[in-house]
C-alpha positions as CSV (number, residue, x, y, z in Angstrom):
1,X,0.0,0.0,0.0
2,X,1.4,3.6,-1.2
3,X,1.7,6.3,1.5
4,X,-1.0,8.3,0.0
5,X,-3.2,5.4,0.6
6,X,-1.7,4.8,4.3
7,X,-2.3,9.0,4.8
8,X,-6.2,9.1,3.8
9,X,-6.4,6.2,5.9
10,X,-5.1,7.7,9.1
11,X,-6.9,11.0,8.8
12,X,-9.9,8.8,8.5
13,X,-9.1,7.2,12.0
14,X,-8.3,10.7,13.4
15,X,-12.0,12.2,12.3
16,X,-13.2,9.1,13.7
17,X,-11.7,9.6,17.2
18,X,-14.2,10.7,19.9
19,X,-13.5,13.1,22.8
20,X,-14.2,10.2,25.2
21,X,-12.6,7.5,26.7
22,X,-14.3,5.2,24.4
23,X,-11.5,6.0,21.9
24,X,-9.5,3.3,22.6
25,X,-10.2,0.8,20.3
26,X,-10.1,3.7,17.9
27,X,-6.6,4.9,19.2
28,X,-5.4,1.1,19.0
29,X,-6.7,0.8,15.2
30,X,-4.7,3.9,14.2
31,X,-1.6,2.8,16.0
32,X,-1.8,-0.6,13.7
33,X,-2.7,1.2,10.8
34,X,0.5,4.2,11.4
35,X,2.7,1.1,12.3
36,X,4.8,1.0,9.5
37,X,5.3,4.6,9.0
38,X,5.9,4.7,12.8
39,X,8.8,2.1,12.2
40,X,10.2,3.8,9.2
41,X,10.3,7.7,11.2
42,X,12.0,5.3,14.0
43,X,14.7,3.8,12.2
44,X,14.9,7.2,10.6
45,X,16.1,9.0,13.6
46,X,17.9,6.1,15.3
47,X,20.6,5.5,12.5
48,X,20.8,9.0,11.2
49,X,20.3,11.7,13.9
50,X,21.6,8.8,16.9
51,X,23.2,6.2,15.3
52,X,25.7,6.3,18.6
53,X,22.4,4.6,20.6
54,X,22.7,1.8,18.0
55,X,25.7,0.6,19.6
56,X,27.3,-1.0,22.4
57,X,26.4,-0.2,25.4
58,X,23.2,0.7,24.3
59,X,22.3,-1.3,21.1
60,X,18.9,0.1,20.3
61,X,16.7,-1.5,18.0
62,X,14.2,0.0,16.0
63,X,11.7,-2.2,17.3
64,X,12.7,-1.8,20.9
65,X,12.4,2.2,19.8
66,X,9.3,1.9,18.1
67,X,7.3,0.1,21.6
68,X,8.2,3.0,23.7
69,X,7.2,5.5,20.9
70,X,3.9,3.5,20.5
71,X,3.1,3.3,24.6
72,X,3.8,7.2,25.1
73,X,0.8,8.0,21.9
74,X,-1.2,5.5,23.8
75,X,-1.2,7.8,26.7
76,X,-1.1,11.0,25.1
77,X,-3.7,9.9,22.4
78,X,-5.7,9.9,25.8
79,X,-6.1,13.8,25.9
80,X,-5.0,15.1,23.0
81,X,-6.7,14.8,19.0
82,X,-4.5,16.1,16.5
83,X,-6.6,16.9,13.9
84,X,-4.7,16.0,11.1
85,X,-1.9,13.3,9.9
86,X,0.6,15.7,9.4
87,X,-0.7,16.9,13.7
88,X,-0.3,13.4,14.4
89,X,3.3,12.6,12.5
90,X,4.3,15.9,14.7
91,X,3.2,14.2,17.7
92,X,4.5,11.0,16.8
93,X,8.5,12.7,16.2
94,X,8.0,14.3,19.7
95,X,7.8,11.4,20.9
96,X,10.1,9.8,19.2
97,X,13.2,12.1,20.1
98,X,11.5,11.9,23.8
99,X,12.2,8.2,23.7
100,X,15.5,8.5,21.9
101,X,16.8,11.3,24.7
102,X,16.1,9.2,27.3
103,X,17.6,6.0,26.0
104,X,20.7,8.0,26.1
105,X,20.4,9.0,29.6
106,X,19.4,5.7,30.9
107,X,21.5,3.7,29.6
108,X,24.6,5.9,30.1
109,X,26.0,6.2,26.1
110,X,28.7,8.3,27.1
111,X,26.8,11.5,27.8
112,X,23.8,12.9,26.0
113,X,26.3,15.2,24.0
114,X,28.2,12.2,22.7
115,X,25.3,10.0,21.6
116,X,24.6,12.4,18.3
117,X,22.0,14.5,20.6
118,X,21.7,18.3,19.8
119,X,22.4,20.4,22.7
120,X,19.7,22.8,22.4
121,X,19.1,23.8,25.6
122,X,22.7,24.9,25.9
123,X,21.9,27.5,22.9
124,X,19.5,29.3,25.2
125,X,21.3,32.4,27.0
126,X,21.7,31.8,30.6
127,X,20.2,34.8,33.1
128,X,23.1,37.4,33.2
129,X,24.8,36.0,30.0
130,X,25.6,37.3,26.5
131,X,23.0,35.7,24.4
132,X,25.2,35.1,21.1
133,X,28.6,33.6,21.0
134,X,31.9,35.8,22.0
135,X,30.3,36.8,24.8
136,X,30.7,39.9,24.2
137,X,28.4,41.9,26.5
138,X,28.2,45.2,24.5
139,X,29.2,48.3,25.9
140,X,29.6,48.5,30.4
């Protein structure tokens, strides 16, 4: 099956969703369907934005990725309806790098920075710092 095919079919599930808990079965269905595409964004990520995570100590499998990816849309599939596939792809790469981020940490590859992880949050200025690099404060 194409991906257009696989798209209309998961925008389908996501208008089908209700604003209850009886969207489970729904939620599960959609999860099935997104499967493959879920795998594909999974290996995606792990072998070319971490591909440190894919070996020893860690040796991460795409498979091993893609269950925790699948359990955190369970939960947040529980309060949140994207409305659309592209919503829902955004939601599923969120939680992707989640997972990813804190493979690295629990399992100790050699420090977040070493594992192929951006450092964003060390872009963000720190209270009383120079916000660009050099440091350079302006004038006293």
């Amino acid at each position: 099956m194409n991906e257009e095919q696989t798209t209309v079919v998961i925008q389908r599930y996501l208008d089908a969703l209700p604003g209850d808990s009886a969207a489970e079965p729904v939620v599960r269905e959609l999860l099935e369907r997104a499967a493959g595409r879920l795998r594909l964004l999974c290996a995606t990520f792990l072998y070319k934005s971490y591909p440190r995570l894919t070996r020893p100590p860690v040796n991460l499998e795409t498979d091993e990725l893609l269950g925790g990816v699948v359990a955190g849309l369970l939960t947040a599939l529980r309060t949140t309806r994207p409305p659309t596939v592209r919503r829902f792809f955004a939601l599923a790469n969120q939680h992707i790098r989640w997972q990813l981020i804190d493979q690295a940490r629990r399992r100790g590859a050699g420090g977040i920075g070493s594992c192929g992880i951006a450092g964003q949050h060390r872009l963000r200025p720190q209270p009383g710092r120079a916000a660009h690099a050099g440091g350079d404060r302006g004038p006293p």
